[in-house]
C-alpha positions in Angstrom: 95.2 -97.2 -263.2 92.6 -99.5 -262.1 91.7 -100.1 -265.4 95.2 -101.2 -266.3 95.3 -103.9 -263.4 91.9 -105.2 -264.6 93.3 -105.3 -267.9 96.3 -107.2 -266.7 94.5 -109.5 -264.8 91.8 -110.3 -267.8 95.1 -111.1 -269.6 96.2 -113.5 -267.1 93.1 -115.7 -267.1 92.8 -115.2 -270.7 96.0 -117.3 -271.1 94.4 -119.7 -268.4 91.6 -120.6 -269.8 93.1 -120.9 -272.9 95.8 -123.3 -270.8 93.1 -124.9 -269.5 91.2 -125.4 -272.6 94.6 -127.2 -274.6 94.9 -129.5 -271.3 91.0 -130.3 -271.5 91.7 -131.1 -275.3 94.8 -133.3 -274.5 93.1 -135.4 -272.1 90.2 -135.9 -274.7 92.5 -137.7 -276.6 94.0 -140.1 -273.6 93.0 -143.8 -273.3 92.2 -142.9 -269.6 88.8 -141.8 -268.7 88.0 -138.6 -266.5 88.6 -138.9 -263.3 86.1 -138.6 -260.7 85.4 -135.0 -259.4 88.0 -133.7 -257.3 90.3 -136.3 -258.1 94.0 -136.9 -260.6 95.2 -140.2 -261.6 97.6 -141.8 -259.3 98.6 -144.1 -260.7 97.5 -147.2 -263.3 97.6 -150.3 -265.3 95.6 -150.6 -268.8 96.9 -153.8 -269.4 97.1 -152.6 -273.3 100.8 -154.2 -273.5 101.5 -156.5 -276.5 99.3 -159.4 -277.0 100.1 -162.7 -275.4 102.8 -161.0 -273.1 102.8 -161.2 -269.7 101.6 -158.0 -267.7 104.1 -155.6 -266.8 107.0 -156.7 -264.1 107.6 -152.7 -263.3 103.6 -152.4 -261.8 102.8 -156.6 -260.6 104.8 -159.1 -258.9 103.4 -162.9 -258.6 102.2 -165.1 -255.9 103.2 -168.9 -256.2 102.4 -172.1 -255.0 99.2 -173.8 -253.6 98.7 -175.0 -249.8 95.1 -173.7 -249.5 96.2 -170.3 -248.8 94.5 -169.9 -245.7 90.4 -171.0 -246.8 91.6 -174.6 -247.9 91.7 -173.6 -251.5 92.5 -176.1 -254.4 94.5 -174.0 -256.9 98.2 -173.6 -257.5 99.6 -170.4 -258.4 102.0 -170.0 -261.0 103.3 -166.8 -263.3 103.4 -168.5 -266.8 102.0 -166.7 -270.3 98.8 -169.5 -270.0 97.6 -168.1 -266.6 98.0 -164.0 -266.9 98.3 -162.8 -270.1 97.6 -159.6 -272.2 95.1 -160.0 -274.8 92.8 -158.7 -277.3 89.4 -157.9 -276.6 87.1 -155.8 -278.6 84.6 -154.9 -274.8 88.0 -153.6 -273.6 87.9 -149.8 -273.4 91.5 -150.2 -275.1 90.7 -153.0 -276.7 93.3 -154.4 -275.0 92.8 -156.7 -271.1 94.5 -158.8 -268.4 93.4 -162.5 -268.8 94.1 -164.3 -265.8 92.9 -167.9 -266.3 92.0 -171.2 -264.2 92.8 -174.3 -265.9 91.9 -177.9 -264.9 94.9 -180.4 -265.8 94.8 -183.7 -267.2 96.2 -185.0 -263.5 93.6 -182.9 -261.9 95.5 -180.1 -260.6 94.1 -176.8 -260.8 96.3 -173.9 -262.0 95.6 -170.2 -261.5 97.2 -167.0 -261.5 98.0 -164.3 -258.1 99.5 -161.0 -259.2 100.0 -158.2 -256.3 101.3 -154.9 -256.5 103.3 -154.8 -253.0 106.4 -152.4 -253.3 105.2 -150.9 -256.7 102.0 -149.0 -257.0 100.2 -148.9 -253.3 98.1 -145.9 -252.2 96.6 -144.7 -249.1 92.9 -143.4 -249.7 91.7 -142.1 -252.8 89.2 -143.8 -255.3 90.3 -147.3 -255.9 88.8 -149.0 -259.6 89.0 -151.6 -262.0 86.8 -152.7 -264.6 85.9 -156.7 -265.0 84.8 -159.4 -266.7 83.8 -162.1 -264.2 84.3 -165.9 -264.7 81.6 -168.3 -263.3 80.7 -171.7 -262.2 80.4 -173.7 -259.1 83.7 -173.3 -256.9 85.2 -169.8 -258.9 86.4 -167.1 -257.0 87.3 -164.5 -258.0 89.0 -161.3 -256.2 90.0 -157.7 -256.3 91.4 -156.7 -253.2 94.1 -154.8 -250.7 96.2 -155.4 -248.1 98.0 -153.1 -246.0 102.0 -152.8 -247.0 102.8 -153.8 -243.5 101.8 -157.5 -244.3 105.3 -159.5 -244.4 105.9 -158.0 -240.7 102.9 -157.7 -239.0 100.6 -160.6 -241.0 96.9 -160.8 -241.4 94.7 -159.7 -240.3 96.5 -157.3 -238.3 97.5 -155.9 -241.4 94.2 -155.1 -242.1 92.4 -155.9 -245.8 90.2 -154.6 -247.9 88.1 -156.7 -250.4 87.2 -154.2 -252.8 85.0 -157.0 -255.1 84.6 -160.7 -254.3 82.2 -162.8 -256.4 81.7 -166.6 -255.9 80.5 -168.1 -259.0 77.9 -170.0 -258.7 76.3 -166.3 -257.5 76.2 -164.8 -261.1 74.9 -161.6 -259.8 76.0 -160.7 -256.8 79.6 -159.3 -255.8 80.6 -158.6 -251.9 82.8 -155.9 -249.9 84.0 -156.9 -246.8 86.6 -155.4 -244.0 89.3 -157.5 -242.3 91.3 -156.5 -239.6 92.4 -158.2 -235.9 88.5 -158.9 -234.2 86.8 -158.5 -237.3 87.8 -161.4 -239.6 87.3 -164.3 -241.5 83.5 -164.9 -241.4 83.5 -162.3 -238.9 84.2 -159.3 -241.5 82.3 -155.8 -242.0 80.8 -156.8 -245.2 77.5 -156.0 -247.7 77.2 -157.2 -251.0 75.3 -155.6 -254.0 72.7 -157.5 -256.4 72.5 -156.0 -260.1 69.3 -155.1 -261.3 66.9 -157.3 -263.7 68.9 -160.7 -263.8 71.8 -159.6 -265.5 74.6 -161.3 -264.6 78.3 -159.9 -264.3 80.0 -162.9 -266.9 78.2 -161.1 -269.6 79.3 -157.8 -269.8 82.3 -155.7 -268.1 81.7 -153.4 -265.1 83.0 -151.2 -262.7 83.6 -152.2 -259.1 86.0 -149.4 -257.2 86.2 -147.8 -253.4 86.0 -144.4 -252.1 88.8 -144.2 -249.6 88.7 -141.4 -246.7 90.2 -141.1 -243.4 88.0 -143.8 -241.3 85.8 -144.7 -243.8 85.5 -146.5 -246.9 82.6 -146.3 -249.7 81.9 -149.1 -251.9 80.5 -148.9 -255.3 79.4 -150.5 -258.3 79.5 -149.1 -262.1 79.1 -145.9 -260.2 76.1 -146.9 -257.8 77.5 -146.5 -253.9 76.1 -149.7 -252.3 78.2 -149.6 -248.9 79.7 -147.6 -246.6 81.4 -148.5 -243.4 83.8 -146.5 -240.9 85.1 -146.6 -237.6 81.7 -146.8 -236.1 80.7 -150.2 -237.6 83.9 -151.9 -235.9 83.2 -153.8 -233.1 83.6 -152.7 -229.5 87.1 -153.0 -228.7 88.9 -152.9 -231.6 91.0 -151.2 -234.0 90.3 -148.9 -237.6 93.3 -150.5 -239.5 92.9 -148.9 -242.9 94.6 -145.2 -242.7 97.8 -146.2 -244.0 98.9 -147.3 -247.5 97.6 -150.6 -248.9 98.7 -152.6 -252.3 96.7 -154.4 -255.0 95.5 -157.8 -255.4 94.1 -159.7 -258.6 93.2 -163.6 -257.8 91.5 -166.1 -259.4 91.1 -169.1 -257.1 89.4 -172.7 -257.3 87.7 -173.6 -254.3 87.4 -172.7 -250.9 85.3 -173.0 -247.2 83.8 -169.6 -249.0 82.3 -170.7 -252.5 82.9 -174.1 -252.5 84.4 -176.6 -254.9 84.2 -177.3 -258.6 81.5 -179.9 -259.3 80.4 -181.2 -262.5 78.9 -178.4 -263.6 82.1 -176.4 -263.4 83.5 -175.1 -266.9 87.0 -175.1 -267.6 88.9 -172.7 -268.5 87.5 -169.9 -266.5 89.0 -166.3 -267.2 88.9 -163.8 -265.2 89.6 -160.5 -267.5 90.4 -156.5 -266.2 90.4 -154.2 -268.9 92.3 -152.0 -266.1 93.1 -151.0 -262.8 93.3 -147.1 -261.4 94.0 -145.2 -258.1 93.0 -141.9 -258.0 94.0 -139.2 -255.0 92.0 -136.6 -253.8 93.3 -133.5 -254.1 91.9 -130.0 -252.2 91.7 -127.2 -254.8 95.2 -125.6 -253.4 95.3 -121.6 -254.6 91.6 -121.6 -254.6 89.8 -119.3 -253.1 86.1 -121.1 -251.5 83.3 -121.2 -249.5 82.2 -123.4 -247.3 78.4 -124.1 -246.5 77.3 -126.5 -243.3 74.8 -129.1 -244.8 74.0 -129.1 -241.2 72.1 -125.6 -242.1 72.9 -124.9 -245.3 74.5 -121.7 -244.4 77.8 -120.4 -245.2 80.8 -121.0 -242.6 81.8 -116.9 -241.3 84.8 -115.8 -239.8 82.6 -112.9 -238.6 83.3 -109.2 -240.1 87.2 -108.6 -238.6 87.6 -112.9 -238.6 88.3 -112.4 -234.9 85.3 -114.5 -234.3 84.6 -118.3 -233.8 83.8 -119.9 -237.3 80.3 -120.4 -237.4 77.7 -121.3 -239.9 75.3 -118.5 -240.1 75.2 -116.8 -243.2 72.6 -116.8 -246.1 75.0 -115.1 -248.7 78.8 -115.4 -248.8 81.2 -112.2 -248.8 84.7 -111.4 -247.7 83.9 -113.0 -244.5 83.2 -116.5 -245.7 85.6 -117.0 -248.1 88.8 -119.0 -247.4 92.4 -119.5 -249.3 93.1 -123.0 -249.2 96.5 -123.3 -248.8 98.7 -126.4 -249.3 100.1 -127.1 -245.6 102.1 -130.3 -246.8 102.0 -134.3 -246.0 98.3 -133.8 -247.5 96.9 -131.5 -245.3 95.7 -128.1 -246.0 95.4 -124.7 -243.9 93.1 -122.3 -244.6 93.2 -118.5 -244.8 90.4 -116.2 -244.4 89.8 -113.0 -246.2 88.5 -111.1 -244.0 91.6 -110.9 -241.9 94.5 -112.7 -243.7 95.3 -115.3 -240.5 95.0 -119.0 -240.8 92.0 -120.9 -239.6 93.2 -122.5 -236.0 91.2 -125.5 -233.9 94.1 -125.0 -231.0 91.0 -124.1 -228.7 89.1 -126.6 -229.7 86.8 -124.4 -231.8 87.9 -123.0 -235.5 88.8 -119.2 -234.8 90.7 -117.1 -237.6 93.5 -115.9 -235.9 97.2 -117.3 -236.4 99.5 -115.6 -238.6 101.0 -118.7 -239.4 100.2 -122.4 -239.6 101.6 -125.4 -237.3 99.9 -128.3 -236.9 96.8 -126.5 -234.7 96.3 -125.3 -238.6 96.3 -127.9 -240.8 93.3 -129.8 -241.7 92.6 -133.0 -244.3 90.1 -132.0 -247.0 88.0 -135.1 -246.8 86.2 -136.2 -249.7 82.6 -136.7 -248.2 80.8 -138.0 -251.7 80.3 -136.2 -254.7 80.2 -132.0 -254.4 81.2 -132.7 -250.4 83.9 -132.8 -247.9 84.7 -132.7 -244.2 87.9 -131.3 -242.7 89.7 -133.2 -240.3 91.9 -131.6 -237.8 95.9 -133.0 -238.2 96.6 -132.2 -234.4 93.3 -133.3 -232.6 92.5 -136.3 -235.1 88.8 -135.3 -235.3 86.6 -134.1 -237.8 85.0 -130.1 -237.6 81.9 -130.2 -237.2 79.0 -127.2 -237.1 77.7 -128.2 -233.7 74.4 -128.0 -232.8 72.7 -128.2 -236.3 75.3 -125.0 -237.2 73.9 -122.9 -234.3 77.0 -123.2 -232.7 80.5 -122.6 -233.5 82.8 -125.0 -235.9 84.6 -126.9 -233.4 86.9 -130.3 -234.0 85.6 -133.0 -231.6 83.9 -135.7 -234.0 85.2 -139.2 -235.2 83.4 -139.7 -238.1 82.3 -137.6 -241.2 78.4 -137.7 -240.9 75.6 -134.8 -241.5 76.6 -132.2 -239.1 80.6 -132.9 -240.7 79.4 -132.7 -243.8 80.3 -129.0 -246.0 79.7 -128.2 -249.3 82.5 -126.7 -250.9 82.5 -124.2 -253.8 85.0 -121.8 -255.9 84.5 -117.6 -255.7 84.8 -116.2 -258.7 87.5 -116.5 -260.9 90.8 -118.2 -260.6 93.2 -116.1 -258.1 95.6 -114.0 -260.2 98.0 -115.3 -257.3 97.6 -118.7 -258.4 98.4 -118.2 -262.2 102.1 -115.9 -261.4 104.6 -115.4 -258.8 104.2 -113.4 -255.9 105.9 -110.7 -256.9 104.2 -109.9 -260.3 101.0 -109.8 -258.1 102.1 -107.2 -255.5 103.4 -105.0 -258.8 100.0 -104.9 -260.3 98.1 -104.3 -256.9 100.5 -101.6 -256.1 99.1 -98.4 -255.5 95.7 -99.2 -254.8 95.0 -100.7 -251.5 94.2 -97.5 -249.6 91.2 -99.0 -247.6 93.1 -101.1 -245.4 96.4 -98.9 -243.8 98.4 -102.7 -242.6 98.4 -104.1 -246.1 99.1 -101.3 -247.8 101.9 -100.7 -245.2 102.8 -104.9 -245.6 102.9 -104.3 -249.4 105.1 -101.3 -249.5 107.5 -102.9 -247.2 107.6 -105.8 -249.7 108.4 -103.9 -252.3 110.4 -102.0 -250.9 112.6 -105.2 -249.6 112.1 -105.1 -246.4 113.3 -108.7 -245.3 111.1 -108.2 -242.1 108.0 -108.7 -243.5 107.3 -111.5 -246.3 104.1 -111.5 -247.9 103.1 -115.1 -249.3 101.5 -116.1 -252.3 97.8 -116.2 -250.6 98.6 -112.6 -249.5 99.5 -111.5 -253.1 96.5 -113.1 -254.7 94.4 -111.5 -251.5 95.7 -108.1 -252.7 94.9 -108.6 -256.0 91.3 -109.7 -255.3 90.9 -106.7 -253.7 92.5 -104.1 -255.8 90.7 -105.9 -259.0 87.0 -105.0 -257.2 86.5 -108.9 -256.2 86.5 -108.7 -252.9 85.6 -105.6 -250.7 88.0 -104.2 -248.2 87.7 -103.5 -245.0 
């Protein structure tokens, strides 16, 4: 009999991985790159419309008209084919970009292009890219950049903005990130700036400028190198984090400014200003998964001790029954988790992370933070703060912390294979672990009552793919 489960369950992730493998071999073929780890596409625009079209009304709207725009800028904004356009261009990854140009006319007016993306694509964290060609000279400015969706009722700054890349031309090599919000703008922002190596200058070539989003902090990078990161803890004194809420996308090319300057006669014109595309990623937890957690605090795994009547601690070398965790989707983003050893949900009601709710409210659910590449922290829905393994892990997990730093910081990781449960319904799983849970008298009695159809107890998907894992030999029981 246990042989025929096995066998069943070999089946199932057979016809996963071969799911897997025909998914992997569609996306090969896709015009959009891999995301980054941990991450799905949100949403995007490849700009790989029709030549000498305009970019696409369903994903940009326009901003018109001149009047400075706040920094005493010369250009006026129109939406015409001349000053955003779709064109061909062989460094494109698509061969295909967005030209948004700056022209000079014969009366001396200077004409640009200001597309946004208010009320179509917007996101709230996530990993935030676009790839560019920069223009140049004296007086060129060009921007990618947010602003929060509250902006026609609340206004800037209090809207908040983030300036994902701003380069002024006459600075071939150099782009800036900066932070705007209400005490902290203007030439006042939270901003750094990053240099590229060896002279080369950003006109020549296309790059990669993009954020990493998160709960209170923000990560900025360029073609992949993380030059910046600011949170909470860098506002000033006093004020407030404006940036976990959903923002919308802006691609400017102005002329002039109190910033950069103005045009002299060593200005070129036209100046384009080209995006081969724009993407918004979202974080996603690894719902269905079974996972450990390890403290880089200690590098030890989190335990839910040997019933998971404990406090969560980080104090193991090896990982077992006791340290791994269902992660379960809670809803509105969050997560709850389940341990093994006991089948309740991980609770921060007390203040410190104990194993012991049979079902999840908001004491329960917890934001899988991405914390950089291979990390995350958890922040707690109902007390706002981030776990962390206090003490350098030598105490319990408790949620008290406002920012994601080392002691926050876990390493997540899968056990073993995919979880039957997560492949087939509830039901099928409970059939093929039937018979053999004999180690551990309340899920056997749970299961027979399920099958049975005894509406009193319900058995959820994280406990049929916990009694599968057990019957199957993956876990041990207790």
């Amino acid at each position: 009999m246990i042989m025929d489960i096995t066998n069943h369950t070999l089946i199932l992730c057979t016809r996963f991985f071969s799911l897997v493998c025909a998914v992997i071999g569609l996306l090969s073929m896709a015009a959009i790159a891999a995301p980054p780890a941990g991450y799905t596409l949100l949403w995007s625009d490849e700009f790989n419309g029709t030549a000498g079209t305009k970019p696409s009304s369903a994903k940009w709207n326009y901003d018109l008209g001149g009047g400075g725009w706040g920094n005493n800028e010369w250009q006026v904004y129109t939406s015409d084919l001349t000053h955003a356009q779709i064109i061909s261009d062989t460094d494109a990854e698509d061969s295909k970009a967005l030209r948004i140009r700056a022209t000079k006319e014969s009366n001396g007016t200077y004409l640009s292009a200001r597309l946004h993306s208010r009320n179509k694509m917007t996101a709230k964290y996530g990993y935030i890219e676009a790839r560019i060609r920069m223009p140049y000279g004296q007086g060129i400015w060009p921007a990618f950049w947010m602003l929060g969706t509250d902006f026609p009722t609340v206004g800037w700054p209090a809207s908040g903005e983030i300036d994902i890349m701003e380069n002024i031309g006459k600075e071939l090599s150099k782009v800036y990130g900066t932070l705007h919000g209400t005490g902290y703008s203007g030439g006042n922002g939270i901003s750094g700036y990053y240099t590229l190596p060896n002279g080369a200058q950003f006109k020549d070539a296309y790059h990669t400028f993009a954020i990493r989003w998160r709960p209170d902090a923000i990560s900025w990078d360029v073609d992949g190198v993380v030059y910046m990161t600011k949170t909470v803890a860098n506002l000033p004194s006093g004020t407030t984090w404006l940036f976990n809420k959903p923002f919308f996308v802006i691609l400017n090319l102005a002329v002039g400014g109190n910033w950069p300057g103005y045009p002299d006669a060593t200005t070129v014109f036209p100046q384009d200003y080209r995006i081969d595309y724009v993407r918004a990623y979202t974080y996603n937890p690894p719902v269905g998964q079974t996972m450990t957690l390890k403290s880089s605090a200690n590098n030890l795994f989190v335990s839910a001790g040997t019933d998971g009547n404990a406090d969560l601690i980080a104090n193991r070398s090896t990982a077992g029954t006791s340290e791994f965790f269902q992660v379960i989707d809670a809803g509105n983003g969050s997560v709850a988790l389940k341990s093994l050893a006991n089948g309740k949900y991980v609770s921060a009601a007390t203040g410190t992370l104990k194993a012991n709710k049979e079902a999840y409210t908001d004491d329960e659910r917890f934001l899988w933070v991405d914390a950089g590449p291979g990390k995350i922290g958890l922040k707690a829905v109902a007390a706002g703060r981030f776990v962390c393994a206090e003490n350098a892990g030598a105490s319990a997990l408790v949620a008290n912390r406002t920012v994601v730093s080392g002691w926050e910081i876990f390493i997540p990781a899968a056990v073993g294979p995919v979880d039957p449960g997560a492949m087939i319904d509830a039901s099928t799983c409970l059939g093929l672990a039937g018979g053999l849970l004999t180690g551990t008298e309340p899920e056997h009695t749970r299961l027979n009552a399920e099958q049975g159809g005894d509406s009193g107890i319900v058995v959820d998907m994280a406990d049929a793919a916990r009694f599968v894992r057990r019957a199957c030999g993956l876990d041990a029981f207790r």
